[in-house]
Structure formats: C-alpha cells, structure tokens
C-alpha angles and dihedrals in degrees: 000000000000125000088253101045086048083052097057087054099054089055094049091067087051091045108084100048086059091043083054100060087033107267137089145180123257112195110238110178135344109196126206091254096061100264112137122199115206137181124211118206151174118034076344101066091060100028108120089217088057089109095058095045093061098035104054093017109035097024096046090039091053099043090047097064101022107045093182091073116109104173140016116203136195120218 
C-alpha cells in the first residue's frame, strides 16, 4: 500500500465525525518526505473550531496509523 493510500485511510476513519457536524477532509498532497496537505470542507472549512479539528482529530488520526508522517498540513 502506498503513503498516500495509507493516508486516505487514515482519514476514512476521521471522516464521519466531520460528515456528522457537516464538514469533511479532502487529501490534497502526500510528499515523498512525509508532509501531508489536507482540506477541510464543508461546516468544517469556516468553523472557528476547525484548528482544533485538524490538529487533535486529522493530525493524531493520521500519525496513529501512518508513523512516516511527519506533518499534516492544512491548506
């Protein structure tokens, strides 16, 4: 399985507790030195919570279950 496949998995797990309040990440990028660029949407792109959100939800989610990240980005 490739990083970025790993990656998308790791989101599918995040993904229905943003679908829930009306948001959701979209996977931008995964470069070959471990930074991952995300997009969060939805309720989730202008909600003033959404730092928090990617940083304890997405980031820990995607670090869990793929140690060679070393970023996750939002953009």
């Amino acid at each position: 399985m490739s990083l970025k496949e790993e990656v998308e998995k790791a989101l599918e797990s995040v993904r229905p507790h943003l679908q829930a309040d009306g948001g959701n990440v979209e996977l931008v990028e995964v470069s070959e030195d471990g930074v991952v660029k995300v997009k969060l949407t939805g309720a989730c792109g202008a909600c003033p919570m959404a730092t928090m959100t990617l940083q304890y939800g997405v980031t820990n989610a995607i670090k869990q279950a793929v140690p060679e990240v070393k970023e996750v980005l939002a953009v």
